[in-house]
C-alpha positions, 0 to 999 in steps of 0.5 A: 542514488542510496546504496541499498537502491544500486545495489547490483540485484541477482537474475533471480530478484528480476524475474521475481519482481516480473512475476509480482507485478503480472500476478498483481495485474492479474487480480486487478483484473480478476476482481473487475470481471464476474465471477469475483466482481459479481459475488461482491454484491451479493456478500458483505465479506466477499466485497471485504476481500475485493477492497483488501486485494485492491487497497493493499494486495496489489498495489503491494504486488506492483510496487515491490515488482518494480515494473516501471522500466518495463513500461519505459518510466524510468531508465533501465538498470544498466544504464547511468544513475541520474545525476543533477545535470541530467535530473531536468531532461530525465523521466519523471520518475527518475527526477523523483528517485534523484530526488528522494535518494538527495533526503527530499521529500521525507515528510511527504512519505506522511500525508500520503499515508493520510491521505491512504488511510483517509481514502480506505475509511471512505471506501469502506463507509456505508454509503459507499459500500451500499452503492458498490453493492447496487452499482459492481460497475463503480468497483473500476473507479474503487480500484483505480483510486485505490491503486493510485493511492496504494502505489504511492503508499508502497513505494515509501515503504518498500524498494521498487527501483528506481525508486527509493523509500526517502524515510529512514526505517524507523519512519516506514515501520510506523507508517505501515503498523499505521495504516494497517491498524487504521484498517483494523479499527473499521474492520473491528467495529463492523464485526462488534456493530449489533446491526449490519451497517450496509443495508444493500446486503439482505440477510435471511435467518436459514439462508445463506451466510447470517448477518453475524457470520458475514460480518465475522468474515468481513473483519477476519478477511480484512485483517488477514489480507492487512496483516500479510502485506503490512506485518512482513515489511515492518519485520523487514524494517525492524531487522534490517535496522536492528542489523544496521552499523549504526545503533538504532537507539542513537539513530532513533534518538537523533531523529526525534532530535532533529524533528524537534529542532526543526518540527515535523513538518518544515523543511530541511 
């Protein structure tokens, strides 16, 4: 295991991580349930924030509270990390910690925030928003697949013991400011768009919230809730690499030498 994953943690940072993932639990749930999931048919910028607390609060939430010891996924921390020996009758979750704290799969960390951002843009099509609008039932399904995906996500980017981000900082920096514009931009076109893109949305001059202001809220929801997960692990990232031994722009330029040497995606 790397240092920064073995490091002995204070009490505190325990039960810190306990309280992320319940309250990350908690809003999966609350966003499943009325009053929350039943306001998401009927605003545009309330299903906004349902999507932005399931795509990126709370897998967020979960990952950085670490709960998979807890859950019995993996060994707890007083116990011996996981050797070579002992990697094929370890849990799963150990043999991928063994794994990435050995440099494996380090270009996976890429596809999956692809796959991620690919997954979102999907969720926030119009076809699939009007359906979410018609159907509040198909936002278990939004959530479950958000979740997947934003776990795996998340624990490229952050500590979420025993697991490791397997990709240098440089790479989790780019990574998150990725995926967080990637949101932007479908926001941002939604909010400029003359007419609203979601017709399950009905909007009545005088009443209710206008088609501009609902899709102003939209964008604005999206944006903020994006930037409060993703712009706090680039500043991270960056100050902790800045702050590294090592000189970033040499570390910085021995990466694009070795991506050139090798390409991006071929294997060590």
């Amino acid at each position: 295991m790397s240092a920064e994953s073995s490091a002995p943690s204070p009490s505190w940072v325990g039960r810190l991580r306990q309280t992320l993932a319940l309250v990350g639990a908690v809003l999966w749930l609350a966003f499943n349930v009325p009053p929350l999931a039943t306001w998401s048919t009927h605003y545009e910028f309330a299903e906004a924030i349902q999507f932005a607390v399931f795509a990126f609060v709370v897998p967020a939430l979960l990952v950085t509270g670490a709960p998979w010891r807890g859950w019995r996924l993996g060994r707890r921390a007083s116990e011996a990390p996981v050797s070579s020996a002992e990697g094929a009758r370890s849990s799963r979750l150990d043999r991928l910690a063994h794994a990435r704290s050995s440099g494996a799969y380090q270009q996976s960390a890429v596809f999956v925030a692809i796959g991620f951002a690919a997954l979102t843009i999907a969720w926030r099509s119009a076809p699939a928003v009007d359906y979410l609008a018609r159907h509040a039932w198909l936002s278990v399904i939004e959530s479950i697949t958000l979740l997947l995906a934003g776990l795996a996500l998340f624990s490229h980017l952050v500590q979420s013991p025993p697991l490791s981000p397997g990709i240098p900082r440089p790479y989790r920096i780019g990574i998150a400011a990725g995926v967080m514009w990637s949101a932007w931009v479908v926001a941002y076109l939604d909010a400029m768009s003359h007419s609203s893109w979601y017709d399950a949305y009905r909007h009545v001059a005088g009443r209710g919230v206008s088609l501009s202001a609902d899709q102003q809220l939209s964008a604005g929801f999206i944006w903020f809730i994006s930037a409060a997960v993703f712009v706090p692990i680039v500043f991270w990232n960056l100050i902790h690499w800045l702050q590294s031994e090592e000189d970033p722009n040499e570390e910085l330029v021995q990466l694009i030498r070795e991506e050139r040497t090798r390409g991006f995606f071929g294997s060590k």
